[in-house]
N, C-alpha and C positions, 0 to 999 in steps of 0.2 A: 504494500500500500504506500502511498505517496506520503510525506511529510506533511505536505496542503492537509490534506484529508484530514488525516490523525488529528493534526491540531483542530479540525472544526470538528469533527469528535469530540474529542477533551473540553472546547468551547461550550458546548452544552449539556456537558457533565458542570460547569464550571457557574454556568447561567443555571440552572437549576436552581427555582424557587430552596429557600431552606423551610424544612417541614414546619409546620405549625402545631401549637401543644393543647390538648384539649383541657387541662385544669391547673396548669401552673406557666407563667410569665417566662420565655425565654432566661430571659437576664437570671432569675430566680434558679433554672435549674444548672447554669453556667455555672451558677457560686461553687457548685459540690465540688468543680474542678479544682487541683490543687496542682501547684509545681513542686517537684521532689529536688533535692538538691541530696547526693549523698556522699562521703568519703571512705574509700577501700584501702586499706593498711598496703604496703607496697610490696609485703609478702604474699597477699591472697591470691589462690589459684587462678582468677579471673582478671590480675591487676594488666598483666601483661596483652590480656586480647579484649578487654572491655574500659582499662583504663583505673586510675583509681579517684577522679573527681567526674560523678553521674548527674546527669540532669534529666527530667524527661516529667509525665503527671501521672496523676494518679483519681483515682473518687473515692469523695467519700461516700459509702453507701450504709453505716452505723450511726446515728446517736451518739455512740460510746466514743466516736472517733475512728473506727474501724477504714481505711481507704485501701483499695483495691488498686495496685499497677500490674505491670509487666516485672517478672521477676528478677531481671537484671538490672535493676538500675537499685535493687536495695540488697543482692544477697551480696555475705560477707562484709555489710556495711559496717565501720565502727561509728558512724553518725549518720543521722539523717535528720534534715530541717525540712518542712514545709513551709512553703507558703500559699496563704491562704487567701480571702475575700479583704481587699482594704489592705493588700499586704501583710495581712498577721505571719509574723514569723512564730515558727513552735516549732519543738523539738519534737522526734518521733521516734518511735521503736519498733527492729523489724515484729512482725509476730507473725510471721510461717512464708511458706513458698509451696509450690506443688513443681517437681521436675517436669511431669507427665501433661500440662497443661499450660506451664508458665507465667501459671497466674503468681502473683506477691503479695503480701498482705501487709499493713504496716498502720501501728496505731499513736495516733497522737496524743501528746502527755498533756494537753489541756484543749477542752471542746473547739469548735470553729463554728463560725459564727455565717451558720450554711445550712442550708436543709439536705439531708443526704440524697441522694437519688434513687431512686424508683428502680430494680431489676427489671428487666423485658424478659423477652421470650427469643432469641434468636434464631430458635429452629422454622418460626413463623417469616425470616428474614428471606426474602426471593428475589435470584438477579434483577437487574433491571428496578430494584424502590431505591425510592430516594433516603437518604440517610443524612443526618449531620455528624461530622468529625470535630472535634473543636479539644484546646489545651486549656492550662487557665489562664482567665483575662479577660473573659466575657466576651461577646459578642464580635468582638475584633480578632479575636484567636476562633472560632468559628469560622468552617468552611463547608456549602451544601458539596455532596456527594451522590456515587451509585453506587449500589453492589454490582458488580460486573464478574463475578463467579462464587460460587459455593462449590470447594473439589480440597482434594487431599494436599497437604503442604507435607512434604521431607526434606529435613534441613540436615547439613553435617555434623552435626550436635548429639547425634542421636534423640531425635524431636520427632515426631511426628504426627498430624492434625488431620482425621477423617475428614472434619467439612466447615475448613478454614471460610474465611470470609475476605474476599479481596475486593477493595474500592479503591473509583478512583473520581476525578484525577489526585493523585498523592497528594498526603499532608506532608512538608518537611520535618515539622517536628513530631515525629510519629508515635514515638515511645512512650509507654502509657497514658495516649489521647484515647477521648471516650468515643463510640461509636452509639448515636443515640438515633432511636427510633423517632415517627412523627407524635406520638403519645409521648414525650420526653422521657423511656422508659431508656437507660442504659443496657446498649446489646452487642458491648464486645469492647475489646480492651488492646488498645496499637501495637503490635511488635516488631513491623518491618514495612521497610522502604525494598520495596520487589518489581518486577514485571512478569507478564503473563499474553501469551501468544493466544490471541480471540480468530476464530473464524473467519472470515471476511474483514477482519479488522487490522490485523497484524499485532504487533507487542506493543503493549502498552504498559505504561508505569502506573505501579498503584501502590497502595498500603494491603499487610493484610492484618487482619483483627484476630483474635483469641474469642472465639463463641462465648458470651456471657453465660449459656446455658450449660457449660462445663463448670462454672463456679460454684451451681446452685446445689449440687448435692456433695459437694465438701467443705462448702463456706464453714457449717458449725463445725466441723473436723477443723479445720483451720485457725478459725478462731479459738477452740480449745485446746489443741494440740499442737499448732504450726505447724501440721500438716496433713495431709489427707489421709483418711482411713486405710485408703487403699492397699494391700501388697504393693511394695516398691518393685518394680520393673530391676531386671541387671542393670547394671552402666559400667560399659568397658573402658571411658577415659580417652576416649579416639573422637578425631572428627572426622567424616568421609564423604568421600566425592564419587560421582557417578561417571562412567565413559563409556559407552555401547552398552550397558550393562553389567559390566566391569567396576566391583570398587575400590578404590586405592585410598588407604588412610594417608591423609594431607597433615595433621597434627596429631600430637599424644599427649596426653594431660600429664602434668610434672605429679608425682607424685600420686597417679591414678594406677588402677588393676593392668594395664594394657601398659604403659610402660615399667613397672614393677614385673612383667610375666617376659617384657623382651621384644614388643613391637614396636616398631620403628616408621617414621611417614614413610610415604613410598613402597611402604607392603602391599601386597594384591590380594585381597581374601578371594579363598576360593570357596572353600567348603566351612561351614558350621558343623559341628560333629557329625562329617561324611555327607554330608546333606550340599549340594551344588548351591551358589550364590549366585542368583540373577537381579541387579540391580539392586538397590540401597532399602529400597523399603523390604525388600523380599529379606535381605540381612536382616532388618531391624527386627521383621516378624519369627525369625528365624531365631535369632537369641532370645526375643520375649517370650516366644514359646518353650524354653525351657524350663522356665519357673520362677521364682523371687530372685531378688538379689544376694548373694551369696553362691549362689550355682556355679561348677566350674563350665568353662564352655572351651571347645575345641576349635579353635580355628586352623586350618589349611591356608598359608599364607605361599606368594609366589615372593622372594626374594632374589634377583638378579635372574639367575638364571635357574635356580633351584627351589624347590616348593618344600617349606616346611613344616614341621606340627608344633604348637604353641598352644597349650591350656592355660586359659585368663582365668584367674579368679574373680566375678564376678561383684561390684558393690553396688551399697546406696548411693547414691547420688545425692541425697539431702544432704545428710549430716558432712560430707566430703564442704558443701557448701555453706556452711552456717557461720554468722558471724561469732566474732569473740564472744566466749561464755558471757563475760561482763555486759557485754550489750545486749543480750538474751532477756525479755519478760521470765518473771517468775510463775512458776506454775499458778495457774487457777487467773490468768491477766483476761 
């Protein structure tokens, strides 16, 4: 497709009325928004690929102070400030993350002066509606949107989202921006600046969102525990890339199962315990089927020119990630 084109595409993704709210004032549901500001000690396992001074937002959707981002911009935090409605500055504390979802959860040490937001229903969310995207700042940090696909997102993280939510045209500041329906219900939470190859359209940049409806049956797991009920999935401490179907780990997590076991970037997985590897999610599903975290798993690795056997011990991935004890809520927060 032409350049011409695209761009009058994106033009009335761009002109798109922003939805209207059936019983609370725009500006009014803006407030929940909050900007995270956080700081990551220069030893944590994330300082070196995510940085150690995070910015991005968050909602809040408690009373209690309860706000809801993307989980990277607070795990491993030894601080995190909010700012709020009117600028209130306040401290805050992580209180949980989910691996398996990327939600984050983080509560502040005195009220805001904000009515929390309303959960949606995301699975009601279908290409082609109109959405708003917006960070904090009210009305000026607001941008109308589309949904322009609902399909599976695999990322090199070991990540992976049955029925991500991608819109566009992209927000820049995407990282826990709120994705809100026209009933100003909260239905999905920012975690990347992406593109996506549409039919008759060619590729186009978007953001995609984390389904708000993945939050709603671990939220109180969350809040009580910091983290989800779930059995924890393996996490082998690899990131990987796909090529024909082919996957080659690009990084190894310092101090994770997979370089503690002896994998190296530039390895070729071939097999899971004997079992062939097609493509990155077919691994993903391949380890997850093994069982919790802890399992050892076998992989069949191609190195230079010779294919070797390497048993990973398999971990959590929470606790690998959690900030210092000190900054840790005390049970029962």
């Amino acid at each position: 497709m032409k350049r011409g084109c695209l761009l009058v595409i994106l033009a009335v993704f761009i002109l798109s009325s922003v939805p209207t709210y059936a019983d609370q004032a725009p500006e009014e549901i803006l407030k929940a928004i909050v900007k995270i500001r956080s700081i990551i000690p220069q030893d944590g396992h994330t300082a070196g690929t995510l940085g150690t001074e995070r910015e991005g937002y968050g909602v809040l959707i408690d009373a209690k102070g309860y706000i809801v981002t993307i989980s990277y911009l607070i795990v491993e935090a030894e601080t995190i400030k909010v700012v709020g409605p009117e600028d209130q500055l306040i401290n805050a504390t992580f209180a949980g993350y989910d691996p398996d979802t990327g939600f984050g959860l983080l509560r502040t040490d005195q009220p805001l002066s904000a009515e929390p937001m309303k959960l949606g229903e995301s699975s009601k969310l279908n290409e082609g509606d109109r959405v708003l995207v917006a960070g904090s700042g009210g009305k000026e940090s607001a941008m109308g949107a589309r949904v322009i696909a609902r399909k599976e997102l695999t990322a090199s993280w070991e990540y992976f989202l049955e029925d991500a939510i991608f819109t566009a045209p992209p927000y820049p500041n995407y990282g826990g921006a709120a994705l809100i329906g026209r009933d100003g219900r909260l239905l999905g939470i920012g975690s990347l600046l992406t593109q996506i190859s549409l039919q008759g359209v060619g590729t186009i940049p978007c953001n995609m969102f984390v389904p708000i409806d993945l939050l709603t049956p671990i939220l109180s797991d969350l809040i009580s525990t910091g983290r989800s009920g779930k059995a924890p999935r393996p996490w082998l401490g690899i990131s990987a890339e796909e090529d024909q179907g082919r996957v080659f780990i690009i990084r190894v997590t310092s101090g994770g199962p997979a370089e503690r076991a002896g994998l190296k970037p530039g390895d070729l997985i071939v097999n899971v315990n004997g079992k062939a590897v097609n493509g990155l999610i077919d691994f993903y599903h391949k380890v997850w089927g093994l069982g919790p975290a802890g399992i050892e798993v076998l992989l069949s690795i191609l190195r230079g020119s010779q294919i070797q056997d390497i048993t990973v011990r398999s971990a959590d991935r929470y606790p690998f990630l959690l900030p210092k004890p000190k900054e840790m809520l005390k049970e029962g927060h």
